[in-house]
N, C-alpha and C positions, 0 to 999 in steps of 0.2 A: 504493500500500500504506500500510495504516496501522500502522507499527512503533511501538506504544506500550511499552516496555522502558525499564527505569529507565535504557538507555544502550546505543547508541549514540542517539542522537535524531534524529529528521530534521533536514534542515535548509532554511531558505527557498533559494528559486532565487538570490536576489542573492547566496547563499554561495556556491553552486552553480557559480553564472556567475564570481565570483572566483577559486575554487581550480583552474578552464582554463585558468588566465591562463600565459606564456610564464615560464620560468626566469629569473631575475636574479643578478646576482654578490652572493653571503652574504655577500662585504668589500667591498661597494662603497656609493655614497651613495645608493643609492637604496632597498634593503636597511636603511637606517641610521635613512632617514627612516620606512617601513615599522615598526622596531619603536618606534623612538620614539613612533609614534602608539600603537600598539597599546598601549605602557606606559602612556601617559597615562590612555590612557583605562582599562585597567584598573583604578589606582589610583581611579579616579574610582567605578567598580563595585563594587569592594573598600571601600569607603568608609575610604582608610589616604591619609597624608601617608608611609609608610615606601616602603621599596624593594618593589619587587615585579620579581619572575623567570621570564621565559616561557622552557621547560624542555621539548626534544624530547623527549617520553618518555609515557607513560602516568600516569594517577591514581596508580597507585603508586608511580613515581619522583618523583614528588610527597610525598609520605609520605614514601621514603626518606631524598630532601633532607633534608626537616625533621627528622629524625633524626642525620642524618650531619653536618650541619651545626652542630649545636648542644651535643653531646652526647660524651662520653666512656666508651672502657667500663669497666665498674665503677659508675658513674652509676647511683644512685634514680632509678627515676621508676615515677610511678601510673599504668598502662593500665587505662584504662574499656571495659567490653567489653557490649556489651549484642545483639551482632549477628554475622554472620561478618563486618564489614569492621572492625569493635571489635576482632575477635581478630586479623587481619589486621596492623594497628596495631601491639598486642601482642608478635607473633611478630615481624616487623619488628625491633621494639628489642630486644628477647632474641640475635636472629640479629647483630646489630652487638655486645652483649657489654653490655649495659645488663644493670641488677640490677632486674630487674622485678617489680613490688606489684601484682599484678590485683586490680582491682576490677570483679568481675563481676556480672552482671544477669542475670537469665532473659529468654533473646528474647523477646520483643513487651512486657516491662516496657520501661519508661524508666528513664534515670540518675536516682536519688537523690541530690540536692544535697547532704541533709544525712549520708547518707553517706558522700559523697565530702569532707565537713568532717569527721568522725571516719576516714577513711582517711588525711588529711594531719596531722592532730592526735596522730594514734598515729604515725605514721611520720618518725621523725626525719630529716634529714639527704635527702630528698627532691629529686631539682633539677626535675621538669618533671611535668607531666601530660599526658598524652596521652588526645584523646577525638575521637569522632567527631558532627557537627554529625547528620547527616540518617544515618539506617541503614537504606541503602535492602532489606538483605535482610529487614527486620522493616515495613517502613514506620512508622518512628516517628524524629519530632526531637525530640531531646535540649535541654534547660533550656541552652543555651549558656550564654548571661550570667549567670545562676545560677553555675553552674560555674563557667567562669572570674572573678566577684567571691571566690569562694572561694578558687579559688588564688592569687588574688593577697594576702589578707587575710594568707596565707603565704609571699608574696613567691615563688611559681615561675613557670617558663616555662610556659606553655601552646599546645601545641603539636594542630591539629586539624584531622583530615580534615573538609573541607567539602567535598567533591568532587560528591555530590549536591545540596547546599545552594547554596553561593555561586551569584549570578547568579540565583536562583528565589526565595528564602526570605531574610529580612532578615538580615544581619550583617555588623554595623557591624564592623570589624575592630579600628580606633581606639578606639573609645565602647566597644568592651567588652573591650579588653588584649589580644587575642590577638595573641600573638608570629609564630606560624608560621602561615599557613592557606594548605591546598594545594587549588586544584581541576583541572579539568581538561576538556579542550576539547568534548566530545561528550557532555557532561550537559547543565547548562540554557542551554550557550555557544550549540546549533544549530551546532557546527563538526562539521568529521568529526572520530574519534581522530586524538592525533598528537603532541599539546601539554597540557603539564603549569602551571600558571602558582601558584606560591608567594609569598605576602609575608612578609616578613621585617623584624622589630621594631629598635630600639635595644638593647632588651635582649636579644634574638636575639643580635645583633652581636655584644654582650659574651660572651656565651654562646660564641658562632663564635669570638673569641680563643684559648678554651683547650680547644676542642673536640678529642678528638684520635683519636675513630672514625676508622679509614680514609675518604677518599672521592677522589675522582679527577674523575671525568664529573659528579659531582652537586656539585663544590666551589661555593661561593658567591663566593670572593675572585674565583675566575675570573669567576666570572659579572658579577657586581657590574665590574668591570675591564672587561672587553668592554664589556660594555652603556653604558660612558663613550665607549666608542668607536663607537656604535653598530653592537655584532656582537655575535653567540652564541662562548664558546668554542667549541662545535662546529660541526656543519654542521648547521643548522634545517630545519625542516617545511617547507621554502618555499611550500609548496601551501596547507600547513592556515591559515601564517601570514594568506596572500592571506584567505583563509576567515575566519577569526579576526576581523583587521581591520573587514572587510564586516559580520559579526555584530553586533561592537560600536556600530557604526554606528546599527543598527537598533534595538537595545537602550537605547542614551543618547538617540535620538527619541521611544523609547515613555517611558525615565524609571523610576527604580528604585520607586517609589510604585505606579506602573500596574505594572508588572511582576508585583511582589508580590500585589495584589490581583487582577488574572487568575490567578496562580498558587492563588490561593485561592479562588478562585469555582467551577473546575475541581474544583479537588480535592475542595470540598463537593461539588460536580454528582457523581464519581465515589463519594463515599460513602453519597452520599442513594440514587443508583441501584443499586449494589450491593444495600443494604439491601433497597429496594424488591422486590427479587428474589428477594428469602427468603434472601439471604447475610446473612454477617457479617464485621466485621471483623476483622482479628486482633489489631492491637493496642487497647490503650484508646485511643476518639474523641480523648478530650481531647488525648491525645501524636501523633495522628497526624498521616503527615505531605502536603504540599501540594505533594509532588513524585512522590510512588509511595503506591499504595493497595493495601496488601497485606489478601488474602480467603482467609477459612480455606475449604476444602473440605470440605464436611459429608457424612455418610455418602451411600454411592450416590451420589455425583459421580464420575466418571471425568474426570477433571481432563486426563488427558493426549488424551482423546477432545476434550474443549471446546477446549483449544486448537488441536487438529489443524482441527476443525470451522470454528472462527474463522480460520482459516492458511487454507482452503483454499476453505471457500465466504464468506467475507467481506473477503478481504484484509486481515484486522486481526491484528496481532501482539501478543502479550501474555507474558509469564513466567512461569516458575514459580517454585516454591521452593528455595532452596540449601541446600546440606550438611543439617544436621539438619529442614529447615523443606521437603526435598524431598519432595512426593508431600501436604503437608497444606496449603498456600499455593499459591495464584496473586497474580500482580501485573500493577498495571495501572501502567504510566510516565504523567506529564504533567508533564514539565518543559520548559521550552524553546518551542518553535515550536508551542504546542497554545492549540485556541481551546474556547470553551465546543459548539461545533457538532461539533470533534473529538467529543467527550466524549458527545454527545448519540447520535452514529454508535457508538460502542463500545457504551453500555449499549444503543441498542436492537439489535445484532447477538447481544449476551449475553443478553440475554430470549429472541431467538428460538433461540437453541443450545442454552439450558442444560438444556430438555427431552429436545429428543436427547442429549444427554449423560450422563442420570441414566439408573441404572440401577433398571432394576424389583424 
């Protein structure tokens, strides 16, 4: 089957072959030696000298972290929302007792740099930004460095989901300030769900001092503490871990350079062929993004018939649209384990569907 979805993602057989592997003791040395690789090498992918935290839990406790961690309630901070996982974000810090500044976008727009310089310029007394790198419910990535050079121009935390991005799409996490960046294992990792993995700054740290949100399962001291000793506070993925590992492996062979530019070849193949087919895209070319290629549905498309059609007589997976973007969007995932030959199989299965699908 070909499940191209912005997430879960397939994953190659050598992950495959890892995550059967037999149970090991979560306190013992062998466990120990297990996450130590996997940190190293993460920070290596992450492109950060900081701490980084691998975090049983989903993309969203991911987010959470970076929130709970850093943050107090009562606490400014500017939520950039340009997507349902922008407002996600959002809601998020509202839900912990943060005093939240939305700075909103119409979906399939991109963030506006410069109005996020006039949303921090008016907004006194601000401590963090919160934004999302890649918004895979729009297919569109966001001006990161942009961005975050502006927040810091204002000296705040910058705090951002990268959950479709990292691992696909370049960001340096170092070279370009970001304090907090969370992703998560079954986007461009090729692991299954399971595992949440965040870095965390210097200035994060200071931030974590007098942070005083509740948090418990998502604390950092603990975390940071364990991981000296090579252990999770809790009881880990052990499965996804084994996975995880294997992935990275494959990842630092092929080299964050090739990564990116498969990542981009793909994703042009998937937007030239779209086109080709009398679609369009939804967001602007320019901002779009080289992990998910969101396609508007133009009249007389029975969008929910294409993809039944693609599900059943081509074994290819594809998604649709969320919350407001439901019934007018499809999407197509290549992040991760996707070659230009995938890409090649999906557009010609969608040339030959999209006939049956239109209605007369």
């Amino acid at each position: 089957m070909q499940l191209r979805i912005p997430g879960p993602t397939p994953c190659p057989p050598e992950v495959l072959q890892a995550i059967s592997k037999q149970m090991i003791n979560h306190r013992g040395k062998e466990f120990g030696e297990l996450l130590h690789h996997i940190t190293a090498k993460l920070k290596e992918l992450f492109q950060t000298k900081g701490d980084v935290f691998l975090l049983t839990g989903s993309g969203t406790g991911g987010m959470e972290a970076s929130v709970v961690n850093t943050l107090s309630p009562g606490d400014k901070v500017l939520a950039i929302s340009n997507g349902f996982f922008g407002e996600r974000f959002t809601e998020l810090a509202e839900e912990f007792g943060a005093e939240v500044k939305r700075l909103a976008f119409d979906w399939g727009k991109p963030v506006d740099p410069d109005a996020v310089h006039q949303a921090l310029k008016a907004g006194p007394g601000i401590k963090a930004v919160l934004v999302t790198h890649n918004e895979t419910s729009t297919g569109i990535t966001n001006d990161l460095k942009a961005i975050s050079a502006i927040a810091k121009e204002f000296d705040k935390l910058v705090l951002v989901d990268a959950i479709s991005s990292l691992g696909s799409i370049d960001l340096p996490v170092d070279a370009w300030q970001c304090d907090v960046v969370a992703t998560a294992s079954q986007k461009g990792w090729m692991t299954p769900p399971g595992l949440a993995m965040v870095s965390f700054s210097s200035k994060a740290w200071q931030a974590h001092a007098k942070a005083k949100m509740p948090r418990y399962y998502w604390d950092f001291t603990k975390a940071k503490s364990y991981l000296e000793k090579g252990q999770t506070p809790w009881t880990p993925a052990v499965s996804t871990c084994y996975g995880l590992a294997a992935a990275l492996d494959i990842m630092l062979a092929e080299g964050l350079p090739n990564i990116f530019a498969r990542h981009a070849r793909v994703a042009n193949m998937a937007r030239q062929g779209v086109k080709s087919n009398g679609l369009s895209l939804f967001p602007d070319e320019k901002y779009a993004s080289n992990t998910v290629t969101a396609v508007k549905i133009p009249e007389k498309l029975d969008v929910s018939k294409l993809l039944q059609i693609l599900h059943k007589e081509y074994n290819i997976v594809l998604a649709g649209g969320q919350d407001i973007l439901a019934g007018k969007i499809f999407r197509i995932g290549h992040l991760g384990w996707v070659t230009e030959k995938d890409m090649e199989e999906i557009l010609k299965a969608l040339n030959e569907a999209l006939p049956e699908a239109r209605q007369p």
